[in-house]
mmCIF file of the N, C-alpha and C atoms, coordinates in Angstrom:
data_MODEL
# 
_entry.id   MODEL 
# 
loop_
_atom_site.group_PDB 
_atom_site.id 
_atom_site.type_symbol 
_atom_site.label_atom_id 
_atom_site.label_alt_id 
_atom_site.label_comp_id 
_atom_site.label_asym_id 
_atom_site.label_entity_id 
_atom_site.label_seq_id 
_atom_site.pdbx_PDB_ins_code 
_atom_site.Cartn_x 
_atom_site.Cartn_y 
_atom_site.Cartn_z 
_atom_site.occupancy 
_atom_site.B_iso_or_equiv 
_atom_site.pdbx_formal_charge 
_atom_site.auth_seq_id 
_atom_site.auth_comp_id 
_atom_site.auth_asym_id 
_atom_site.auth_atom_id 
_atom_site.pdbx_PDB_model_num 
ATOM 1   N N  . UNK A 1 1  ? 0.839  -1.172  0.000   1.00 0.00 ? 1  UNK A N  1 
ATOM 2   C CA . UNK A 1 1  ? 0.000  0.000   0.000   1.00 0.00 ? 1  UNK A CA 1 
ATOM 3   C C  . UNK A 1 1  ? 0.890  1.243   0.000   1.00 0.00 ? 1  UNK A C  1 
ATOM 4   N N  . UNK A 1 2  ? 0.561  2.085   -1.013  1.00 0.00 ? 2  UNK A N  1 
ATOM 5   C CA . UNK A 1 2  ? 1.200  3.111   -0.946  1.00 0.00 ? 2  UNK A CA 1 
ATOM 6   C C  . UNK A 1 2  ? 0.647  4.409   -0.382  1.00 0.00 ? 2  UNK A C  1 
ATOM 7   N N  . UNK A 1 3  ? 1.777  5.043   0.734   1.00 0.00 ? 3  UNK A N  1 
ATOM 8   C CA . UNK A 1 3  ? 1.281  5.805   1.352   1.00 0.00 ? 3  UNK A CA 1 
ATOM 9   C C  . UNK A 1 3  ? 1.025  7.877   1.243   1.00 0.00 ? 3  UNK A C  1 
ATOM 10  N N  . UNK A 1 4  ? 2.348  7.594   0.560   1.00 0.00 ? 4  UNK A N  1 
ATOM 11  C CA . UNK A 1 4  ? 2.736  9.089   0.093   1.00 0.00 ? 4  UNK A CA 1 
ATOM 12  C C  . UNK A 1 4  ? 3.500  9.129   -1.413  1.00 0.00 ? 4  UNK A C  1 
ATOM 13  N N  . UNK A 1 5  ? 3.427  10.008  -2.110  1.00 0.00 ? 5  UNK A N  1 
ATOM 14  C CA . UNK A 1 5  ? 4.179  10.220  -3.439  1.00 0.00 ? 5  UNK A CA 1 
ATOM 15  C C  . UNK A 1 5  ? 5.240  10.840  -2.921  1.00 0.00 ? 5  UNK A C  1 
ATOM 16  N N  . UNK A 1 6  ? 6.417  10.634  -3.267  1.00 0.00 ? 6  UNK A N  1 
ATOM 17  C CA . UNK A 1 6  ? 7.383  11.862  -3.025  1.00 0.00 ? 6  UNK A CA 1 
ATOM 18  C C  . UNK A 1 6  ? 7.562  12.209  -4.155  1.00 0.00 ? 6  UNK A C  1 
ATOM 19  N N  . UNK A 1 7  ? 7.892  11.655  -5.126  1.00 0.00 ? 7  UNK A N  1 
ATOM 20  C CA . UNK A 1 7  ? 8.342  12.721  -6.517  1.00 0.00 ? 7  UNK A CA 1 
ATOM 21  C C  . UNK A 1 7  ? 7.914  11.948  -7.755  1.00 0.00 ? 7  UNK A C  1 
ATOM 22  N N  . UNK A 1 8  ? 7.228  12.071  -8.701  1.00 0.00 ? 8  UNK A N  1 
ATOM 23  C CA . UNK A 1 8  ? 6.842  11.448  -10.101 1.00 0.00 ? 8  UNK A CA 1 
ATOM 24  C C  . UNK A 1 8  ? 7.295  12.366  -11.012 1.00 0.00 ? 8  UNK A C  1 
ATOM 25  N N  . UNK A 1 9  ? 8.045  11.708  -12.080 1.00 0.00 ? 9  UNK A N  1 
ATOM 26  C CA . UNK A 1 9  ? 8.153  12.162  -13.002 1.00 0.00 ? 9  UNK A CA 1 
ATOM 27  C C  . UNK A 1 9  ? 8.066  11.395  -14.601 1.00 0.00 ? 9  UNK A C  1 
ATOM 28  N N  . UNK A 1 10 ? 7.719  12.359  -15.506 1.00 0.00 ? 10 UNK A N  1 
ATOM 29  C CA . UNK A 1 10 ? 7.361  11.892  -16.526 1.00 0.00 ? 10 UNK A CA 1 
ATOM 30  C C  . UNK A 1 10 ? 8.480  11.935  -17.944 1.00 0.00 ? 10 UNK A C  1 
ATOM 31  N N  . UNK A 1 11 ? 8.875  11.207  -18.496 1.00 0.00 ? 11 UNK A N  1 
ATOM 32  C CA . UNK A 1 11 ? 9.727  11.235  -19.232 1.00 0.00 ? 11 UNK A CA 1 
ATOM 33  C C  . UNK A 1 11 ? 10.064 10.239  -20.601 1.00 0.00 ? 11 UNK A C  1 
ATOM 34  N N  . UNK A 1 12 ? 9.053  11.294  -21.627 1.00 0.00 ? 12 UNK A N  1 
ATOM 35  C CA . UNK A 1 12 ? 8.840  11.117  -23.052 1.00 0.00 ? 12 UNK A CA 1 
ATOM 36  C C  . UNK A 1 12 ? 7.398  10.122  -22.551 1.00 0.00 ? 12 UNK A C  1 
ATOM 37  N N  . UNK A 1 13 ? 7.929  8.631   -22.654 1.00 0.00 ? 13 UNK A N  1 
ATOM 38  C CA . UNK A 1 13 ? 6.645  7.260   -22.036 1.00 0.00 ? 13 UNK A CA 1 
ATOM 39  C C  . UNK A 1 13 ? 6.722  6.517   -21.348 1.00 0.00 ? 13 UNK A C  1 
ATOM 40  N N  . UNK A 1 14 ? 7.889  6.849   -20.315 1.00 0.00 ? 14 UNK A N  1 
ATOM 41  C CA . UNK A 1 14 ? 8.477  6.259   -19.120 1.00 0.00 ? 14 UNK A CA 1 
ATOM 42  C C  . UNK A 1 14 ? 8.103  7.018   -17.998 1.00 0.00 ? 14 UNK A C  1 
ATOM 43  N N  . UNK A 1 15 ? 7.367  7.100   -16.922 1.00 0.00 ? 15 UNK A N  1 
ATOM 44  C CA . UNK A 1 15 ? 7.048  7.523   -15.599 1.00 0.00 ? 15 UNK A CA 1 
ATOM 45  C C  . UNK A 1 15 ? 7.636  6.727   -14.519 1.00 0.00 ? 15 UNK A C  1 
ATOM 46  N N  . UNK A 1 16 ? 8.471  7.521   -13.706 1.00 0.00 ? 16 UNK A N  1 
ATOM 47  C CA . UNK A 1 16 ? 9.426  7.081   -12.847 1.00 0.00 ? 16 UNK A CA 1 
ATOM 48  C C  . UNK A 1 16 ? 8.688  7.538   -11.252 1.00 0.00 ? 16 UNK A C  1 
ATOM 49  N N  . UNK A 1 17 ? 8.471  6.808   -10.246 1.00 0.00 ? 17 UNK A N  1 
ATOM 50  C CA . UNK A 1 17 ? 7.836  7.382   -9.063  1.00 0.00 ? 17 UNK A CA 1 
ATOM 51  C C  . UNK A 1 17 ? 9.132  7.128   -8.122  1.00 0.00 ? 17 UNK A C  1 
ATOM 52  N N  . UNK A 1 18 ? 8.867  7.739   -6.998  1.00 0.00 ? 18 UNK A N  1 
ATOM 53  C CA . UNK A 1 18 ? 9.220  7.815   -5.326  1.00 0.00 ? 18 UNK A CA 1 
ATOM 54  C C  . UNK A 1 18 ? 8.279  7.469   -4.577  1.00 0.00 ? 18 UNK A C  1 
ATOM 55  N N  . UNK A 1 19 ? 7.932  6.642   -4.093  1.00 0.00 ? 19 UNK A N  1 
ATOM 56  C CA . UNK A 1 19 ? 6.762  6.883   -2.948  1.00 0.00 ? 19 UNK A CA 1 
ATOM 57  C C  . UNK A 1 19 ? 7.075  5.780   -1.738  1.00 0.00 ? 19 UNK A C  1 
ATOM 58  N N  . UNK A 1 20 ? 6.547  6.908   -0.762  1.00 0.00 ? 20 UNK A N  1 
ATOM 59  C CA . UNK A 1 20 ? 6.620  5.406   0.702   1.00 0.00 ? 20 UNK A CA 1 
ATOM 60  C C  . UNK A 1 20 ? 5.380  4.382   0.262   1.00 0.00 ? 20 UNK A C  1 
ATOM 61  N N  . UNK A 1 21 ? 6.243  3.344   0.759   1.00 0.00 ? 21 UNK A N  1 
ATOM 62  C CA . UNK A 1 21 ? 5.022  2.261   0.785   1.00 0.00 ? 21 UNK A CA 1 
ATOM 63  C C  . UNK A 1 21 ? 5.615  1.164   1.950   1.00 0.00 ? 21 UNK A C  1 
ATOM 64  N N  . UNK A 1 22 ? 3.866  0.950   2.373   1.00 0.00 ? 22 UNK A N  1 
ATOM 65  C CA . UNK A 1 22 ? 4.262  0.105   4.026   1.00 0.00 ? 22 UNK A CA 1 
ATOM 66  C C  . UNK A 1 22 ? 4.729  -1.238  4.021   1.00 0.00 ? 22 UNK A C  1 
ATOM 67  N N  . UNK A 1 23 ? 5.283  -2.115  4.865   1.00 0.00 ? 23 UNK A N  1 
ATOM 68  C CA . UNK A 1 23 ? 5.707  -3.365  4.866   1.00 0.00 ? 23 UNK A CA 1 
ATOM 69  C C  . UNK A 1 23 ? 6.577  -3.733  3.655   1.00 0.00 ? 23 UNK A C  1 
ATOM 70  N N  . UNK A 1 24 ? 7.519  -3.155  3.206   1.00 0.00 ? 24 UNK A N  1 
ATOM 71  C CA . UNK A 1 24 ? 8.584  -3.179  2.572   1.00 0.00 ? 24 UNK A CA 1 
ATOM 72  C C  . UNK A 1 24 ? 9.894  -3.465  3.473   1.00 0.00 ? 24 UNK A C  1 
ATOM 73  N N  . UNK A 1 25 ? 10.506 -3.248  4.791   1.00 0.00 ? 25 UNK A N  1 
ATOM 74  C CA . UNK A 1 25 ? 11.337 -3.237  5.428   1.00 0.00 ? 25 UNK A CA 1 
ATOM 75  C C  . UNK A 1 25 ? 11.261 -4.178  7.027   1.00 0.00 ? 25 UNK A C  1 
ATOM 76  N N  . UNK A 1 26 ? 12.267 -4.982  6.634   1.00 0.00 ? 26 UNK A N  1 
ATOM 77  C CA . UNK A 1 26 ? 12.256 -5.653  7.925   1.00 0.00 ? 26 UNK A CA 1 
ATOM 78  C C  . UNK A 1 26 ? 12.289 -5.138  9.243   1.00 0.00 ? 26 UNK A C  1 
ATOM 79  N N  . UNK A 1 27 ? 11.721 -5.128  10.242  1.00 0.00 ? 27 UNK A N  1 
ATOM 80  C CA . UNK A 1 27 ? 12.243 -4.047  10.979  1.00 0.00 ? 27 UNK A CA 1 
ATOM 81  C C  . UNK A 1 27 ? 12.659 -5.547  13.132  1.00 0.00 ? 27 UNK A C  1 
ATOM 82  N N  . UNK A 1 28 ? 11.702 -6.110  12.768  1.00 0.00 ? 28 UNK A N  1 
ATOM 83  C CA . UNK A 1 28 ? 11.705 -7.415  13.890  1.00 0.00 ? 28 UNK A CA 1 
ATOM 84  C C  . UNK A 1 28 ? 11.833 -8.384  13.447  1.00 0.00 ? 28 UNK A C  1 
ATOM 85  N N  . UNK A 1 29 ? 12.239 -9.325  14.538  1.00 0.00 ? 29 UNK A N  1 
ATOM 86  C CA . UNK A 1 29 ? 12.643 -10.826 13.970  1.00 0.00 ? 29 UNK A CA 1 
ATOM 87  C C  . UNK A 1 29 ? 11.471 -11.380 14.865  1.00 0.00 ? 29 UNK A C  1 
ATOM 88  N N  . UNK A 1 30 ? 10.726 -12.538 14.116  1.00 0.00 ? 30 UNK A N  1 
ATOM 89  C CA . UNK A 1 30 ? 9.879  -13.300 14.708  1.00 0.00 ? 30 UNK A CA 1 
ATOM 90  C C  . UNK A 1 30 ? 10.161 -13.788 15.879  1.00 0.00 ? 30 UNK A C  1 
ATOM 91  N N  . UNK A 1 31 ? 9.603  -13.769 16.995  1.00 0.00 ? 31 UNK A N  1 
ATOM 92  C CA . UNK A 1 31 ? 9.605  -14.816 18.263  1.00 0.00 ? 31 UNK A CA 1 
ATOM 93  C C  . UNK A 1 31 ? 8.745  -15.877 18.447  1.00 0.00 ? 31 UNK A C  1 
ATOM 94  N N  . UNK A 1 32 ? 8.773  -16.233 19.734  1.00 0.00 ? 32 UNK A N  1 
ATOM 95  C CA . UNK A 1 32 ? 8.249  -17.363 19.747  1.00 0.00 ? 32 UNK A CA 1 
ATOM 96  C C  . UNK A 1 32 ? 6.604  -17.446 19.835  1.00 0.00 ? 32 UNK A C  1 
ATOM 97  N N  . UNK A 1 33 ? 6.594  -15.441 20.081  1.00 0.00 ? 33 UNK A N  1 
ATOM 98  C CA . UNK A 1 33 ? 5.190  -15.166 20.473  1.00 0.00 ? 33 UNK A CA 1 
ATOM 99  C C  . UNK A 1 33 ? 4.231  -14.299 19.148  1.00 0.00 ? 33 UNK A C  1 
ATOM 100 N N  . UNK A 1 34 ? 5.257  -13.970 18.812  1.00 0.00 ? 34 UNK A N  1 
ATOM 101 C CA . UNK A 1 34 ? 5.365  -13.124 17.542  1.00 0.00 ? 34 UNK A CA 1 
ATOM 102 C C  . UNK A 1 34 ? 5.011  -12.662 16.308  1.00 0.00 ? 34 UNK A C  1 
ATOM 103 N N  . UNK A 1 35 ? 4.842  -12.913 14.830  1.00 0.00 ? 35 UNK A N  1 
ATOM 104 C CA . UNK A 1 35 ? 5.203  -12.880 13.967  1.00 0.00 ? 35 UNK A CA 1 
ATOM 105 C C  . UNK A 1 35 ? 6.413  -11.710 13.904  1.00 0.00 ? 35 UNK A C  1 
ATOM 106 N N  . UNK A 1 36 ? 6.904  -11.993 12.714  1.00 0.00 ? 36 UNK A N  1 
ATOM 107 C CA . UNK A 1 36 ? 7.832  -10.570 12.118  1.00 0.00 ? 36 UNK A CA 1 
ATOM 108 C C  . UNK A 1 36 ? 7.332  -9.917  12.061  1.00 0.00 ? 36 UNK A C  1 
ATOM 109 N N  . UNK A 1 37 ? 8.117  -8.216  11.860  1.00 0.00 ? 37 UNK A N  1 
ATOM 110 C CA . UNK A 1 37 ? 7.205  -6.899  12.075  1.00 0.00 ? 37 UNK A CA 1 
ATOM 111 C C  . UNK A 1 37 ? 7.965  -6.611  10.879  1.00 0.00 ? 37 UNK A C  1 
ATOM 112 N N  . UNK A 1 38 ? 7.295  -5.309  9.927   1.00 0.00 ? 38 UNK A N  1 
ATOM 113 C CA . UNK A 1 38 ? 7.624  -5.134  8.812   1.00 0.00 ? 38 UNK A CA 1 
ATOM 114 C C  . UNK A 1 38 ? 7.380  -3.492  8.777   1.00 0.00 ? 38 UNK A C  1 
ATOM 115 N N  . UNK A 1 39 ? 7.695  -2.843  8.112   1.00 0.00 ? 39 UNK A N  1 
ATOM 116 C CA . UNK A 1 39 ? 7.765  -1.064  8.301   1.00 0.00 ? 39 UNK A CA 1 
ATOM 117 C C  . UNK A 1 39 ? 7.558  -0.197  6.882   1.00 0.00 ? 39 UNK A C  1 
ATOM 118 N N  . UNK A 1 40 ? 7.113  1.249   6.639   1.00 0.00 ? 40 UNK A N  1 
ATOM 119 C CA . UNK A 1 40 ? 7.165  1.824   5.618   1.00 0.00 ? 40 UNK A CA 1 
ATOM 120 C C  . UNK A 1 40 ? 8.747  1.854   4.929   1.00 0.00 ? 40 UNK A C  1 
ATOM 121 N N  . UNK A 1 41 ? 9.150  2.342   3.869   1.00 0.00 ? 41 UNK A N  1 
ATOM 122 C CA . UNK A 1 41 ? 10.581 2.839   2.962   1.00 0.00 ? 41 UNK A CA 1 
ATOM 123 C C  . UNK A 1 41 ? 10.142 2.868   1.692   1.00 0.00 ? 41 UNK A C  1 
ATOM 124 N N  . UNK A 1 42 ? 11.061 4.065   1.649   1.00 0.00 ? 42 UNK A N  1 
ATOM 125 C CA . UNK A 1 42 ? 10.783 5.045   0.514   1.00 0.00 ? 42 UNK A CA 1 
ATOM 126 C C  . UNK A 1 42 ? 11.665 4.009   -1.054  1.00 0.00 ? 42 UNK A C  1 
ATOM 127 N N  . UNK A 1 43 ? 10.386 3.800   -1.726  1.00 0.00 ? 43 UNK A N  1 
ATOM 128 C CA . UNK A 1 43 ? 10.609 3.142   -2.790  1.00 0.00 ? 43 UNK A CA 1 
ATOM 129 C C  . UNK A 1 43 ? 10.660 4.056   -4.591  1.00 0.00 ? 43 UNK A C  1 
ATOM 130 N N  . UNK A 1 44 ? 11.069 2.929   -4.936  1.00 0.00 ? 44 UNK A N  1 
ATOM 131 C CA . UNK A 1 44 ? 11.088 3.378   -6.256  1.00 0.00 ? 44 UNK A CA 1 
ATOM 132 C C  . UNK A 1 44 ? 10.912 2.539   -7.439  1.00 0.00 ? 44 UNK A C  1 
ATOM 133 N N  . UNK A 1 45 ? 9.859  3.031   -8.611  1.00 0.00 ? 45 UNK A N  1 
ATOM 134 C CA . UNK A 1 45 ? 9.642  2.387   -9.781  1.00 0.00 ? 45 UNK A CA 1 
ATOM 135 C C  . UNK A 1 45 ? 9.569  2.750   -10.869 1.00 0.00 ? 45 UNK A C  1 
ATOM 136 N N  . UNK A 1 46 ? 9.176  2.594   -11.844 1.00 0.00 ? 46 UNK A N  1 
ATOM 137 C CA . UNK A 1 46 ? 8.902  3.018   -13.206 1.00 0.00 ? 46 UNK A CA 1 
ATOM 138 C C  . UNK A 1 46 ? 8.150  2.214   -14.134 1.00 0.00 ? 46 UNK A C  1 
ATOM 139 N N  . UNK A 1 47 ? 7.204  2.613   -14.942 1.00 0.00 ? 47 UNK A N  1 
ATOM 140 C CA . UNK A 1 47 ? 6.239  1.704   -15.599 1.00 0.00 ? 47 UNK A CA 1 
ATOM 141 C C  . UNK A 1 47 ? 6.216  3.053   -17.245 1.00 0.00 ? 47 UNK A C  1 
ATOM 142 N N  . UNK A 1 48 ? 6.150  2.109   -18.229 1.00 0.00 ? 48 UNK A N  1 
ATOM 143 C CA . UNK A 1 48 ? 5.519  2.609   -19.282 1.00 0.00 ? 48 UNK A CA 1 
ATOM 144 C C  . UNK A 1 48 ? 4.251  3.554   -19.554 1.00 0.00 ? 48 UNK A C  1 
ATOM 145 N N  . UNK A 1 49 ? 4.280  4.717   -20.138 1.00 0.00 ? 49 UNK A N  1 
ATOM 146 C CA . UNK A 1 49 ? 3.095  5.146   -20.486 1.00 0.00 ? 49 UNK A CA 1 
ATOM 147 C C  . UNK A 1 49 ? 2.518  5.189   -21.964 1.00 0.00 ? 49 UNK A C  1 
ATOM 148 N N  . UNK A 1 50 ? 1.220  4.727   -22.255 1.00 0.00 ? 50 UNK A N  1 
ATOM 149 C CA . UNK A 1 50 ? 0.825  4.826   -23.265 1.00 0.00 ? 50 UNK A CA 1 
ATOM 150 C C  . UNK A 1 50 ? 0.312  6.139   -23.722 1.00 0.00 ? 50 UNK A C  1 
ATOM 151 N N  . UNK A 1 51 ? 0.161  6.339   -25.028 1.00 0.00 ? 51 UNK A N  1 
ATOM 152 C CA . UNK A 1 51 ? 0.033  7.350   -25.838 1.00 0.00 ? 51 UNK A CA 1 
ATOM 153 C C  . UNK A 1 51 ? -1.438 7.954   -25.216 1.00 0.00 ? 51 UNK A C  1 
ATOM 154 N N  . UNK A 1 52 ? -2.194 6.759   -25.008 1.00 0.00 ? 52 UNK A N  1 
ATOM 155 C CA . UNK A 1 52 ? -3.809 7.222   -25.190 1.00 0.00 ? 52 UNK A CA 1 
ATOM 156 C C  . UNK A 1 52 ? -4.179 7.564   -23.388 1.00 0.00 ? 52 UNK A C  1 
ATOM 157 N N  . UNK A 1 53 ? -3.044 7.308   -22.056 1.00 0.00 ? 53 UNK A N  1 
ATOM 158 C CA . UNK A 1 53 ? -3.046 6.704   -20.818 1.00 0.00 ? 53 UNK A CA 1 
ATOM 159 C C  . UNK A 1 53 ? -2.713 8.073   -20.278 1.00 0.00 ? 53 UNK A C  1 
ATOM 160 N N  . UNK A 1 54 ? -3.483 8.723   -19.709 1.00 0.00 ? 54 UNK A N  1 
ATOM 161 C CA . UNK A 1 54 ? -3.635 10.373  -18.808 1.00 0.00 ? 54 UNK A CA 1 
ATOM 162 C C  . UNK A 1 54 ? -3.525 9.552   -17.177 1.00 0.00 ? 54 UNK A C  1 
ATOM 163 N N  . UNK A 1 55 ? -2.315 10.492  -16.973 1.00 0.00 ? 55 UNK A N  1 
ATOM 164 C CA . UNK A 1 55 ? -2.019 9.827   -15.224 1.00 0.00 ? 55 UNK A CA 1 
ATOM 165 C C  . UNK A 1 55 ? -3.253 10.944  -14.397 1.00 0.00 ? 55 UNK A C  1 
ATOM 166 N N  . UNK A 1 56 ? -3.892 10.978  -12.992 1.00 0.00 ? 56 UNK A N  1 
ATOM 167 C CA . UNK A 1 56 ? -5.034 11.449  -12.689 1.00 0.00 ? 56 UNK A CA 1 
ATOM 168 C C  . UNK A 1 56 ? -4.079 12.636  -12.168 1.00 0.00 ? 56 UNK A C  1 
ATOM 169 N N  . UNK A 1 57 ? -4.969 13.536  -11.869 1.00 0.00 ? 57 UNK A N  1 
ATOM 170 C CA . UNK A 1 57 ? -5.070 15.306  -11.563 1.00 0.00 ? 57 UNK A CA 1 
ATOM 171 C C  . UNK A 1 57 ? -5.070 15.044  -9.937  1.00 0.00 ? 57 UNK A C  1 
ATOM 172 N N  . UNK A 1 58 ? -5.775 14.361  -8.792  1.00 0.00 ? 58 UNK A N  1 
ATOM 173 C CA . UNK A 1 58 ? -6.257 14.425  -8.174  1.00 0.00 ? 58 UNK A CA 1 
ATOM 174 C C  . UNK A 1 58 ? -5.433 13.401  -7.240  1.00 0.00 ? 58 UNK A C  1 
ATOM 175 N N  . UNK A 1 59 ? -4.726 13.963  -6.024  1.00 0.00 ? 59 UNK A N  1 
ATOM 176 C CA . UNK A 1 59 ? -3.572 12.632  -5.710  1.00 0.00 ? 59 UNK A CA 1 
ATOM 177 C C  . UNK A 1 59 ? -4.499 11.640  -5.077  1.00 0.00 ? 59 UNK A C  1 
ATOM 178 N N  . UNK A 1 60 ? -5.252 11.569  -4.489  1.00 0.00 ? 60 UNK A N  1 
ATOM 179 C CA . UNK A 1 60 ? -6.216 9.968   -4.419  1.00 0.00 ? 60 UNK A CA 1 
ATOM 180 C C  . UNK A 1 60 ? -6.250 9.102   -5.401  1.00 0.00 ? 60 UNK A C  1 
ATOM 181 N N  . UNK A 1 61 ? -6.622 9.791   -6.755  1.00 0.00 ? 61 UNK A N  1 
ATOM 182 C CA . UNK A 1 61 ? -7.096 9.016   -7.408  1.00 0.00 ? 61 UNK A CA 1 
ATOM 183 C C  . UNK A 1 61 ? -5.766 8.286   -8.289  1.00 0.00 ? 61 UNK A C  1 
ATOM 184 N N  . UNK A 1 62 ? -4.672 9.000   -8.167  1.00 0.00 ? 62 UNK A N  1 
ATOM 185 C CA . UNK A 1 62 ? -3.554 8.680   -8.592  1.00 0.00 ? 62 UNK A CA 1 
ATOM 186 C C  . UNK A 1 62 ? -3.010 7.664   -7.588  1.00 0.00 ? 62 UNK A C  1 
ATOM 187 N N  . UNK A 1 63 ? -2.791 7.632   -6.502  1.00 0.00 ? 63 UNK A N  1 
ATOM 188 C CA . UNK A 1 63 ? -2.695 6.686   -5.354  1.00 0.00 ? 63 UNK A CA 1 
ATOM 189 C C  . UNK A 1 63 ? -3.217 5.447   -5.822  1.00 0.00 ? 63 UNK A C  1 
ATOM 190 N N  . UNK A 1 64 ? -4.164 5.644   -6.419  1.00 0.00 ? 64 UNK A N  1 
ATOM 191 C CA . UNK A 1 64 ? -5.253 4.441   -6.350  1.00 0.00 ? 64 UNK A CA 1 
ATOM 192 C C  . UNK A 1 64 ? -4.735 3.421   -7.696  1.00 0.00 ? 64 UNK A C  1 
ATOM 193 N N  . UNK A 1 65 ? -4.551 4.721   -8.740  1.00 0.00 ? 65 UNK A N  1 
ATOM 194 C CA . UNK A 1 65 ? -3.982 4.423   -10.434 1.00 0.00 ? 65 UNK A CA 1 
ATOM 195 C C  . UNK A 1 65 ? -3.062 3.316   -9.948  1.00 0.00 ? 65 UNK A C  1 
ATOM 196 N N  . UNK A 1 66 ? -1.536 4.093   -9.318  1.00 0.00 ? 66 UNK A N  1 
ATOM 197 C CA . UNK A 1 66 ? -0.452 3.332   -8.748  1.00 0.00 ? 66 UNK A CA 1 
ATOM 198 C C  . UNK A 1 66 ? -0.567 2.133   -7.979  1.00 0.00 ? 66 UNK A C  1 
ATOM 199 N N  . UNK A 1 67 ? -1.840 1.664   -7.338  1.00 0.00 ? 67 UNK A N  1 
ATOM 200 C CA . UNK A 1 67 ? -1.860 0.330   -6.868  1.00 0.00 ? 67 UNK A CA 1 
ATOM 201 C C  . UNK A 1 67 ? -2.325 -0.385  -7.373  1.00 0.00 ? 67 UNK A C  1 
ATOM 202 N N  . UNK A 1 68 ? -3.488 0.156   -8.438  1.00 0.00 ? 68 UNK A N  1 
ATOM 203 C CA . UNK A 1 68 ? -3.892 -1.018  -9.613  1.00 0.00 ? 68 UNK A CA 1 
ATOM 204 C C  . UNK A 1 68 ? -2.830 -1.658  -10.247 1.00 0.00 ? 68 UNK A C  1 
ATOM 205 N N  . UNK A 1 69 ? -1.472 -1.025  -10.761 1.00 0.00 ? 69 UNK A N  1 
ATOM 206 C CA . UNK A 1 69 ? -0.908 -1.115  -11.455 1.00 0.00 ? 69 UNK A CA 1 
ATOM 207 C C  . UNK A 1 69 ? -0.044 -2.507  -10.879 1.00 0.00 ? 69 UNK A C  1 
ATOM 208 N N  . UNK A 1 70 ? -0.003 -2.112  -9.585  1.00 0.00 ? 70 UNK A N  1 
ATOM 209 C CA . UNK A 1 70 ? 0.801  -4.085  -8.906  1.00 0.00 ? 70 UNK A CA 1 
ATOM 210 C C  . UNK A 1 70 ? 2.335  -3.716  -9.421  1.00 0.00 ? 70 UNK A C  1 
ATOM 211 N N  . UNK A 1 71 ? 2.914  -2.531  -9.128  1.00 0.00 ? 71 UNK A N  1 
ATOM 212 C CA . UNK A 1 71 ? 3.809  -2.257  -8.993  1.00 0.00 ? 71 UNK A CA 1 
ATOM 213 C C  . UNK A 1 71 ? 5.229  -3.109  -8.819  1.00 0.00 ? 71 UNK A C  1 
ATOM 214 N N  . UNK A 1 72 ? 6.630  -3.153  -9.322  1.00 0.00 ? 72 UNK A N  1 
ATOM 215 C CA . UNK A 1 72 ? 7.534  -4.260  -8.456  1.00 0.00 ? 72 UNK A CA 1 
ATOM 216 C C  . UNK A 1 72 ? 8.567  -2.932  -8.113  1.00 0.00 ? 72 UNK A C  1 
ATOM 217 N N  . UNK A 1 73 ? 8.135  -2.582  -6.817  1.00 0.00 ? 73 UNK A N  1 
ATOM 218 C CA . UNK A 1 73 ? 8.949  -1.264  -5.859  1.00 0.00 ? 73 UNK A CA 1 
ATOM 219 C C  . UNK A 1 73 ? 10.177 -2.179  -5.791  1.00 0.00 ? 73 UNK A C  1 
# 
């Protein structure tokens, strides 16, 4: 789940993001009582854009774009 954008950029049909996203980072080791604990870090990706494909105006709805997409941060 992504939590915040830090920086997107667009370039020619390549869109490159920054964004925190949660349970990316180890942060505990399982015990006996436990599971592992896991934490936000600031990731990074990039996905293709198509000719006909308008990224949204509105950062929710862009949030939302970016998790349809099944990202590999």
């Amino acid at each position: 789940m992504i939590t915040k954008i830090e920086s997107l950029e667009v370039d020619k049909d390549e869109v490159f993001v920054r964004a925190i996203v949660e349970n990316m980072v180890y942060l505990y080791s399982q015990t006996l009582y436990d599971p592992p604990e896991f934490g936000p870090a600031l990731c990074e990706a990039s996905f293709p854009l198509d000719e006909e494909q308008v990224l949204p105006d509105n950062e929710h709805e862009l949030l939302q774009f970016l998790e349809d997409l099944d990202l590999n941060w």
